[in-house]
C-alpha positions as CSV (number, residue, x, y, z in Angstrom):
1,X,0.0,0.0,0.0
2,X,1.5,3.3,-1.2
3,X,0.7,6.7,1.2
4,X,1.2,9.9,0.1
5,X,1.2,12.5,2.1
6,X,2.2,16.4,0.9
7,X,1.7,19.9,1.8
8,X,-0.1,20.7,-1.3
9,X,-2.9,19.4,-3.4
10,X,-0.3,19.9,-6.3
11,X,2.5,18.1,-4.6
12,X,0.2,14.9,-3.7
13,X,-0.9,15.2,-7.6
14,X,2.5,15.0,-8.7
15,X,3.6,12.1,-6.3
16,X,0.8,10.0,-6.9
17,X,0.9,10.3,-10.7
18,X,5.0,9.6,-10.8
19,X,3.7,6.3,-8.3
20,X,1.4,5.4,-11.0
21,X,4.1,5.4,-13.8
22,X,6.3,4.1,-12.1
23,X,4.6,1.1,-9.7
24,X,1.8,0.6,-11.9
25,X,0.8,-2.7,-13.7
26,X,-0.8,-2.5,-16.9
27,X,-4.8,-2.2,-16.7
28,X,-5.4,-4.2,-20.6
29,X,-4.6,-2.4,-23.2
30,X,-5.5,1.0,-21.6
31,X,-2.6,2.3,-19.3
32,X,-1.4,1.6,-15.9
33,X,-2.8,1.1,-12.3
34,X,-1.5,1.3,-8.5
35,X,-4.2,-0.1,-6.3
36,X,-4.8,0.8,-2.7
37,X,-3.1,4.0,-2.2
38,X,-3.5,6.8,0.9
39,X,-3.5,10.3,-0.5
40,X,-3.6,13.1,2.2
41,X,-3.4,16.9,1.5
42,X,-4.7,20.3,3.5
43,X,-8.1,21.4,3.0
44,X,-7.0,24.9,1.9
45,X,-5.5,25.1,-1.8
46,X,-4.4,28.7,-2.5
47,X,-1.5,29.3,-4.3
48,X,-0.8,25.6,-5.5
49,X,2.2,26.3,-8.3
50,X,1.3,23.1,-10.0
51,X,-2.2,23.3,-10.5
52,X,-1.9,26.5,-11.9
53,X,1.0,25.9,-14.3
54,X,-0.1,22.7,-15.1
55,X,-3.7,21.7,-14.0
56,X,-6.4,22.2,-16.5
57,X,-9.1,25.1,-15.4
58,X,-11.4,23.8,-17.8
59,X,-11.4,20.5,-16.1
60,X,-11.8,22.3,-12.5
61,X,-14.8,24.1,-13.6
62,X,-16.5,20.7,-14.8
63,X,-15.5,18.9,-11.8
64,X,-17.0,21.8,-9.9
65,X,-20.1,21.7,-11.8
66,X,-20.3,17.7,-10.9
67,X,-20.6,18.2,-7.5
68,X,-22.0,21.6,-6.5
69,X,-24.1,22.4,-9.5
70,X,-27.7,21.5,-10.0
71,X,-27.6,21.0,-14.2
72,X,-25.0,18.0,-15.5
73,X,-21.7,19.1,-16.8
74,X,-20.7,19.0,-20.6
75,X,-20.2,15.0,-20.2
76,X,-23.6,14.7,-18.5
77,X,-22.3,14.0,-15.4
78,X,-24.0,15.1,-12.0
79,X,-23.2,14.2,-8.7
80,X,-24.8,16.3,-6.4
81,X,-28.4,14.3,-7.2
82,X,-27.1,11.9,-6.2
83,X,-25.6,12.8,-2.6
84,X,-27.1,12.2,0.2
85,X,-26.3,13.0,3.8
86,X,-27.5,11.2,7.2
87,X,-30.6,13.6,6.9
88,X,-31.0,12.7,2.7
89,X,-29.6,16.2,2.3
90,X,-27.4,17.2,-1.1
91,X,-26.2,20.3,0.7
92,X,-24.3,19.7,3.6
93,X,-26.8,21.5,5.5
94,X,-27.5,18.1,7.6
95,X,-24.0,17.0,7.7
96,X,-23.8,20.1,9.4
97,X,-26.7,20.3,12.0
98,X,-25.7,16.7,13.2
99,X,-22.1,17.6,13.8
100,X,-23.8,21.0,16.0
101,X,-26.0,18.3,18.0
102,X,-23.4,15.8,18.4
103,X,-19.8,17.2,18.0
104,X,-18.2,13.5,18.4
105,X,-20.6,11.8,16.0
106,X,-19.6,9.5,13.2
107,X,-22.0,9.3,11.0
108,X,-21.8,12.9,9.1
109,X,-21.2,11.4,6.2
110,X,-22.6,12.3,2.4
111,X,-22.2,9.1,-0.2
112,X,-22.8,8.9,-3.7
113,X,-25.0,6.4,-5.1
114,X,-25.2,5.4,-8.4
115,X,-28.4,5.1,-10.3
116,X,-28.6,1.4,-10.7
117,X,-27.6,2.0,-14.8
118,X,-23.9,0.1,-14.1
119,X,-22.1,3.3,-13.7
120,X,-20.3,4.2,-10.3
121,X,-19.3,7.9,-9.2
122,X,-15.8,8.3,-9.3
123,X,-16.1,9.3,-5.2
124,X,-18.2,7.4,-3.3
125,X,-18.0,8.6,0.5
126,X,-17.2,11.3,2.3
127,X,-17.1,11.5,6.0
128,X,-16.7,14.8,8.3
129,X,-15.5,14.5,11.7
130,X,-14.4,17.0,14.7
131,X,-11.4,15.7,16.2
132,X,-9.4,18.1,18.3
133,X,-11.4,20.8,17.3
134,X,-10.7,21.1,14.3
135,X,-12.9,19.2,11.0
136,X,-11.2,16.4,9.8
137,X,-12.2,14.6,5.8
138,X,-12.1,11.3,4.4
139,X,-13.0,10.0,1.7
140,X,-13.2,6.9,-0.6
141,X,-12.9,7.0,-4.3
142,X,-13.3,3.6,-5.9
143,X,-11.2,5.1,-9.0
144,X,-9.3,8.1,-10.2
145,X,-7.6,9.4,-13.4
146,X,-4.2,10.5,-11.6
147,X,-3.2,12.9,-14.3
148,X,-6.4,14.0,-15.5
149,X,-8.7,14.2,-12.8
150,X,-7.2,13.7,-9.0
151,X,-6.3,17.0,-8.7
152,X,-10.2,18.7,-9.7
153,X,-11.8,16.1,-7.7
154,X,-9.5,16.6,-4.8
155,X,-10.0,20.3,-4.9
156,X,-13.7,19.6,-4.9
157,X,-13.7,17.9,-1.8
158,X,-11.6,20.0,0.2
159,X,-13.8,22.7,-0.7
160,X,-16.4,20.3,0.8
161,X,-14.2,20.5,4.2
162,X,-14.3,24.1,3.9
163,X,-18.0,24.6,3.5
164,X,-18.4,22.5,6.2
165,X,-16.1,23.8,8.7
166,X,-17.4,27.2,7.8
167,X,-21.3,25.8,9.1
168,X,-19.7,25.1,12.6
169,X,-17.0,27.9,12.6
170,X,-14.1,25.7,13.0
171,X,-11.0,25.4,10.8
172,X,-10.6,22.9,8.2
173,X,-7.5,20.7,7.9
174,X,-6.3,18.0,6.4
175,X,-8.2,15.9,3.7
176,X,-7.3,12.1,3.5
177,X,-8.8,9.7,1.2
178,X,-7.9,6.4,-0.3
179,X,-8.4,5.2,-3.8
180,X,-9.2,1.9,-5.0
181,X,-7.9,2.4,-8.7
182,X,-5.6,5.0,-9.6
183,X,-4.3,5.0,-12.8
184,X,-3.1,6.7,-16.0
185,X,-3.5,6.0,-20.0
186,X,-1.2,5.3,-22.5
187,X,-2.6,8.3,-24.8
188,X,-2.0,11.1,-21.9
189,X,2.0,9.8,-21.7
190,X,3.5,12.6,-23.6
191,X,1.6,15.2,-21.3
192,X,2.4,13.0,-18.4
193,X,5.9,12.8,-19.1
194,X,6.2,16.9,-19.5
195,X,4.1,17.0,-16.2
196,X,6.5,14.9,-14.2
197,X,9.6,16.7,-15.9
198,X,9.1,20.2,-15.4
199,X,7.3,19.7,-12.5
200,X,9.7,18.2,-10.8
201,X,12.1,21.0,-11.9
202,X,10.4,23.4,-9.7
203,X,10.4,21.4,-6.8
204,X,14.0,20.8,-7.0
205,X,14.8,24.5,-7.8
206,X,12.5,25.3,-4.2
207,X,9.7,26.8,-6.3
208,X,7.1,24.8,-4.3
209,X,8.0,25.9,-0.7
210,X,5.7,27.3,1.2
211,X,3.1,26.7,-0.8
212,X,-0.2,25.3,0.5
């Protein structure tokens, strides 16, 4: 089992997609796979170097759309009608009243259920807790595109953490989740390869300190 563990969305993005290439096995004729790996990354992501140089906003907006918006993004994708929280809420709203009530609870969670069609949200669960005073996410994803996607949908949910955090007036921290499938496909190489390249060229000239 692989854990990854960075100050950055960015950095964890990097890591985990360098993993992929390089621990993978091949998933048929389509790419590569690493199975069972930890990701964990703060909950705020301003000023992340590699999203911005090399994430695709495009891609950011759509994930955003996925989860938070009521009409389907370009793809027809739409996950927020099909969240529900302990209270069968899609906005948080009773993830937050049950974590007022009952501060040590652990079932203010939201989960993502498919529509009984064969397909399977990319996330599946996502669980709020108050430890040390302080809001605490995890989450599940049964599979994730490591280049393409992990860094939109992990943005999404720690903007989940936030909103959250923000309903109880308490800080959000760190985000941990754990992925079932994450892998990469042979098509994206070239643009993975540049990724990993220059990317790794400003951690190693210290253009990635401090950022969070």
């Amino acid at each position: 089992m692989i854990d990854l563990s960075f100050g950055s969305i960015g950095q964890t993005w990097i890591h985990l997609v360098g993993q992929t290439v390089q621990n993978g096995k091949p998933l048929n004729d389509e790419g590569l796979e690493l199975t069972e790996v930890n990701v964990s990354f703060p909950a705020h992501a301003k000023h992340d170097e590699l999203i911005r140089q090399f994430g695709d906003a495009r891609m950011v907006a759509e994930m955003e759309k996925v989860f938070f918006a009521d009409q389907a993004n370009s793809l027809g994708h739409s996950y927020l009608k099909l969240m529900r929280g302990p209270g069968g809420r899609n906005d948080f709203q009773d993830v937050i009243s049950l974590l007022k009530t009952e501060r040590d609870s652990k079932r203010a969670v939201v989960t993502f259920c498919g529509e009984g069609n064969g397909k399977v949200p990319c996330i599946n669960v996502v669980q709020f807790l108050i430890r040390d005073g302080v809001i605490r996410t995890i989450y599940f994803a049964r599979g994730q595109d490591a280049y393409k996607k992990f860094y939109a949908d992990a943005l999404c949910i720690a903007s989940m953490a936030r909103k959250v955090a923000e309903g109880l007036d308490l800080s959000a921290e760190s985000v941990s989740g754990f992925l079932g499938s994450s892998h990469i496909y042979h098509k994206d190489r070239p643009a993975i390869d540049d990724f990993l390249e220059r990317g790794n060229k400003l951690a190693m000239n210290g253009q990635l300190q401090g950022v969070c």
